[in-house]
N, C-alpha and C positions, 0 to 999 in steps of 0.2 A: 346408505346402502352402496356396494360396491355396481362400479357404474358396467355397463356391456361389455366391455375389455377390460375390465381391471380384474384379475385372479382372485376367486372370494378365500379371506382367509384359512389359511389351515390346508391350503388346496395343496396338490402337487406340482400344479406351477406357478402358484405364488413361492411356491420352497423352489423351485427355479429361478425363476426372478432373482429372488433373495444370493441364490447362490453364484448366480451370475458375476451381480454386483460385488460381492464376495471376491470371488477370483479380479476381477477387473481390478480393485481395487489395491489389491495385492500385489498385481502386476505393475500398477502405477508405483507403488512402493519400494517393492523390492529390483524391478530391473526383468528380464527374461528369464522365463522360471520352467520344471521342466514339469509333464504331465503328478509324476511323484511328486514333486515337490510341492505345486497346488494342492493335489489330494492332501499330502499331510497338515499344510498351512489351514485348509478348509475342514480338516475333517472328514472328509469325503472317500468315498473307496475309489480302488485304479477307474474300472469301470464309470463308476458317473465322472471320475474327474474328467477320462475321455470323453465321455458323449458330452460333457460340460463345453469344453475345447472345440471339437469338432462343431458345439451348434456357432459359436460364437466367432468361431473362424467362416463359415457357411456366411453370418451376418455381417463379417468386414471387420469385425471388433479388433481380432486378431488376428497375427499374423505370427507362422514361422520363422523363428531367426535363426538359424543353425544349428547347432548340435554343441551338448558340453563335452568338450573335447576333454577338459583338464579331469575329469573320473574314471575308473578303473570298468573295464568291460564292453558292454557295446554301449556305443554317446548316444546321447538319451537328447531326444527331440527337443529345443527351447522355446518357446510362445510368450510374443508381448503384445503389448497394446497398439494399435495400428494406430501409428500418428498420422494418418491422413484420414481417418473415421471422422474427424472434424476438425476445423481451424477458427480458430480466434482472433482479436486484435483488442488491444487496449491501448491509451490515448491520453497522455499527459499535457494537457492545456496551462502553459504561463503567460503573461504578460509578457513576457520576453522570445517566446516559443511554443511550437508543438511538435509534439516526439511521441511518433506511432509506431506499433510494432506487432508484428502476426506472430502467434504460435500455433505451433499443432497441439494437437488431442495430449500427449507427453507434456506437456508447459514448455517443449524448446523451443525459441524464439530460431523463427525461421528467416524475418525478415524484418526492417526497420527504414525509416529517416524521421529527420529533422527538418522541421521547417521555422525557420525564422520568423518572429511574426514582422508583417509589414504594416506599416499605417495606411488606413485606408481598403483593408483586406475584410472582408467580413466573415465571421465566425463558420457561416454554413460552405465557404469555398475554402477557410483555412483547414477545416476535418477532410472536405474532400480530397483536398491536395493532398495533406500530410496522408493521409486512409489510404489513398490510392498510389501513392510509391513504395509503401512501406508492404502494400499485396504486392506491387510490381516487383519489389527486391527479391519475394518470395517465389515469385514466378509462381503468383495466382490471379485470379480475376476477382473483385470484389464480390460476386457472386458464390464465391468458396467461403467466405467467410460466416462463420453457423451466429458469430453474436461482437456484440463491440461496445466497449463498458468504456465512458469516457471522464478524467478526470480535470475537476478544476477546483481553485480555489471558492470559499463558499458553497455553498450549496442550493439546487431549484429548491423554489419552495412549493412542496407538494399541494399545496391546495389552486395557487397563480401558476406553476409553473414557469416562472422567473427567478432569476439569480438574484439571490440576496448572499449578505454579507463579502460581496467581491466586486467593490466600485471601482477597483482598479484594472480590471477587464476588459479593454474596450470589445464595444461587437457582440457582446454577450448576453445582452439584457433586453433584447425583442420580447415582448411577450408572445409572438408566435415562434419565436426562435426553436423551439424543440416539434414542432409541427413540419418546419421547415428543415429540419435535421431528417424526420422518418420520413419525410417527401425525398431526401435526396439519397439516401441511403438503401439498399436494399435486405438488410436485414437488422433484426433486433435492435437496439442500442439503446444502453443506459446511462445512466448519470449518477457521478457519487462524488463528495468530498477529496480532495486530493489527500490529506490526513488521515480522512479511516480507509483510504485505500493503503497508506502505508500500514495502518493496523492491517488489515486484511492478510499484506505480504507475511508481517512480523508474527502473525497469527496462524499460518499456512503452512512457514517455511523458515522462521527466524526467534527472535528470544521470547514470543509469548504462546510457543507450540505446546499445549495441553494446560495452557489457563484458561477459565472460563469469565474471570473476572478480571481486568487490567484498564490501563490509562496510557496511553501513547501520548507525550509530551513530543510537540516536532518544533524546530527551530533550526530556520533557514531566513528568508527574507521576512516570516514573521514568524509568531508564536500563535501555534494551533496544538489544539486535543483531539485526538480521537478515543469513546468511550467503549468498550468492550461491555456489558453485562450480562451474564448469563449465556457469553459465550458469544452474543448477539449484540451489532452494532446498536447502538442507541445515538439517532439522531434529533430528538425534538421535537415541537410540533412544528416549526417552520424549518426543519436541517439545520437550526443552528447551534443546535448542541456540542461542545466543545471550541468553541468560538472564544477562546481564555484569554487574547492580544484585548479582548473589551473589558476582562475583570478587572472591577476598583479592586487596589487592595493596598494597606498600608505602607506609609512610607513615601506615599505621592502623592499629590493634590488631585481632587478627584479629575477626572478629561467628562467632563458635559459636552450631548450631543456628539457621543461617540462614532456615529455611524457616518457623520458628516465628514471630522476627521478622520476617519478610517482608525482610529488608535483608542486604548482605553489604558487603564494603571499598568496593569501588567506588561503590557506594551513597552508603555514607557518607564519599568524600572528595570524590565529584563531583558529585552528585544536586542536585536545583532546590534541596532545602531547604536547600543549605549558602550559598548565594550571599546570601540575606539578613546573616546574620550574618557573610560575609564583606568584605559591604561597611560594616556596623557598623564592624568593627575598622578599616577604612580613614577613618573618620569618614563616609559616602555617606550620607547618608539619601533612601529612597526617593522618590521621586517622588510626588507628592500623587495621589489615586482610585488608588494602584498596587494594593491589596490590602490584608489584616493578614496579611501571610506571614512576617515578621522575629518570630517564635517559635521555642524548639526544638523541631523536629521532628526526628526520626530515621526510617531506611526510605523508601519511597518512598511519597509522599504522596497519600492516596485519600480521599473521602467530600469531606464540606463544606469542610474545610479546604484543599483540593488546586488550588482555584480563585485564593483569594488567595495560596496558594503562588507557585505559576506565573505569577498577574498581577504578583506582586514583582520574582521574578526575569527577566521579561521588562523589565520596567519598567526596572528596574537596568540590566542587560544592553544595553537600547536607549538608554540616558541614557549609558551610555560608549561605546556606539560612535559617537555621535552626537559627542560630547565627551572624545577619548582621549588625556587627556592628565594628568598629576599622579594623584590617585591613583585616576580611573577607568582610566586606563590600566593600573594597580598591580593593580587589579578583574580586569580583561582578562584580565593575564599570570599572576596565580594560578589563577582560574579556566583557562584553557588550558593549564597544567602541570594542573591536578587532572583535565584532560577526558582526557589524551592519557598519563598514567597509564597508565588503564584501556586505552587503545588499542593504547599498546607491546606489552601482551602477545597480543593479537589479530592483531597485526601480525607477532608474530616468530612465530608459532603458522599462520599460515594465508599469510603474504606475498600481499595484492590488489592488484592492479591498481591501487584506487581505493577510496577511503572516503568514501560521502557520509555528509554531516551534515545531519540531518534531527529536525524536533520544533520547535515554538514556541521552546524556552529558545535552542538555538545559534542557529535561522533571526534572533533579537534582535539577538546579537554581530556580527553582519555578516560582510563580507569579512575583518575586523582581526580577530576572534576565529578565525577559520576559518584565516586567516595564521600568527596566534599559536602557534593547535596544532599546525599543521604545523611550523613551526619548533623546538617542543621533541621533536615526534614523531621528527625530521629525528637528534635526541641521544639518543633513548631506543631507539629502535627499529633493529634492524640494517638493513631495507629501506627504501625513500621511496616508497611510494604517494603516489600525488595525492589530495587532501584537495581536497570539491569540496561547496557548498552545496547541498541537496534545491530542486529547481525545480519539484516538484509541494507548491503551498503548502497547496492550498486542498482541506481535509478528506483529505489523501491516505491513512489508511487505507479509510477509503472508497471514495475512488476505485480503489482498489487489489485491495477484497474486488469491484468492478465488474468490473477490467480480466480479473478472474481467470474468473468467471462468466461473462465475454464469450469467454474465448480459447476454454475448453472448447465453449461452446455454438457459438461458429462451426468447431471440429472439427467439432461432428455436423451442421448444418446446411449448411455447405458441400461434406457429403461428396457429389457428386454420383451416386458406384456406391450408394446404398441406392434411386436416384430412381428 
């Protein structure tokens, strides 16, 4: 039954409410819109659009932003979304670093830094550091901020609330460690995958906008999944659903006691560190400032070494797509059977829609690596998902731990029955 303040269906201000959210959302969409223009987007006559506007500007939601100048007759008033209704932050946790960054109620990032990790720094004073300059940049107090979605590799496990599948994290695995987070923090904050936050972005804002079903393959210093289904994250019963750097799969002798070595098959026939030495055997020598990543490495590659890993294999990666032909191309075609491998079995196991490819190493390969995989995926795999490049380049775990902290906080803020 509808509870003391919630509008019982069918009311007149539950069709408020409704309409409310309606316009807000529009607003977020389209940019500063004029009283007409609502009305017609909603349906709505002049009348309710105004008293729409006027309760909603009364509430802070909105604001006037000038007049449209560029139409014929008198400028007709503009209304958007008041980006300081609320503020955000979202939190990209590496081995290497932590990169925080505010937005307002809009998703523009108002404010950011980087904090380098140190040794010897513990996790609940590296969020408050990096949390509290990245408000400071904004010129807010951490007290402004309505919610704060934090991403790392692995995932807590919802039953311990400890980090699994990310041993290469130091500082991160307290089992009180997230009690001691909402001790130091003053508002909300969550925890997700650094992976399905890049689903999140790509699913918000980038190539898997109005799928309900997809696969985010990411490939950076390792090889991670994130599962979309039914439109809805699918984590596990311990978060570690899409964890694919541990799938056996043929072609490589099985990795027993994966979790030990941090690495599994797929790991080690696909991962950045195999691309060095595989352009070795093709005679490729990297590209000059590429990195020192042409060592063996095994597992997936974290700390100091992880940087000239991945600057190699980019290098490489980008040096044949740029020139795919003789035995950069030979680069391409091995590398894209070793990618889509791992993918066959993901593919006969879940059949999506759509597989974006996402992470520094593929976004390199271009459209010709991204061709390449589909095409052996096309022989390996019973179904043919579309195989489609990540279009949110820039930092999208991050952007992704934002868009997450934004959907939730414009739930509550746009609820109009609490007003």
């Amino acid at each position: 039954m509808p509870g003391p303040t919630t509008p019982a269906p069918g009311t007149p201000s539950l069709l408020r409410v409704m309409n409310d959210r309606a316009a807000l959302d529009l607003l977020l969409v389209h940019g500063p819109l004029s009283r007409t223009r609502i009305g017609r987007l909603t349906g709505l006559s002049k009348p309710t659009a105004s008293q729409l506007l006027a309760r909603l500007e009364a509430a802070g939601l909105v604001v006037a932003t000038g007049t449209d100048g560029g139409r014929p007759g008198p400028n007709a008033q503009l209304y958007a979304v008041n980006p300081r209704a609320a503020r955000v932050a979202g939190l990209d946790v590496t081995p290497g670093r932590v990169l925080a960054a505010v937005a307002d109620l809009t998703g523009e990032v108002i404010g950011s830094h980087e904090l380098p990790y140190a040794p010897g720094t513990g996790a609940v004073e590296q969020v408050t550091r990096a949390l509290g300059e990245a408000v400071k940049d904004a010129g807010l107090a951490l007290s402004d901020i309505h919610r704060t979605v934090i991403a790392t590799p692995g995932s807590f496990d919802p039953r311990t609330g400890v980090l699994r599948y990310a041993d290469h994290l130091p500082g991160w695995h307290s089992p009180t460690l997230l009690e001691e987070l909402a001790a130091a923090l003053p508002m909300p904050v969550e925890y997700e995958n650094d992976v399905n936050l890049a689903a999140v972005a790509e699913q918000r804002l980038g190539a898997a906008r109005g799928h309900e079903d997809f696969v985010l393959l990411w490939n950076e210093e390792g090889l991670g999944a994130a599962l979309v289904l039914g439109g809805r994250l699918h984590r596990g019963w311990t978060g570690g659903a899409g964890e694919v750097g541990f799938l056996p799969v043929p072609g490589h002798p099985l990795v027993r006691q994966v979790t030990r070595v941090n690495s599994g098959g797929y790991q080690e026939v696909a991962g950045v560190q195999v691309l060095p030495g595989m352009a070795a055997a093709l005679g490729i020598e990297a590209p000059p400032h590429a990195g020192s990543g042409a060592g063996a490495v095994h597992g997936a590659v974290h700390g100091a070494e992880s940087g000239a890993v991945v600057s190699t294999a980019v290098a490489l990666l980008a040096q044949a797509a740029e020139h795919p032909e003789g035995a950069h191309l030979d680069l391409l075609r091995q590398y894209a059977t070793a990618l889509a491998t791992g993918l066959a079995a993901l593919v006969a196991v879940l059949d999506p829609e759509v597989v974006v490819l996402s992470g520094a190493v593929t976004a390199a390969g271009g459209a010709i690596l991204r061709e390449l995989v589909e095409a052996e995926l096309a022989d390996l795999a019973p179904s043919r998902p579309r195989l489609v490049s990540g279009t949110v380049r820039e930092r999208p775990v991050l952007r992704g731990a934002l868009e997450s902290a934004l959907a939730a906080t414009r739930d509550e803020v746009f609820d109009t029955s609490r007003r």
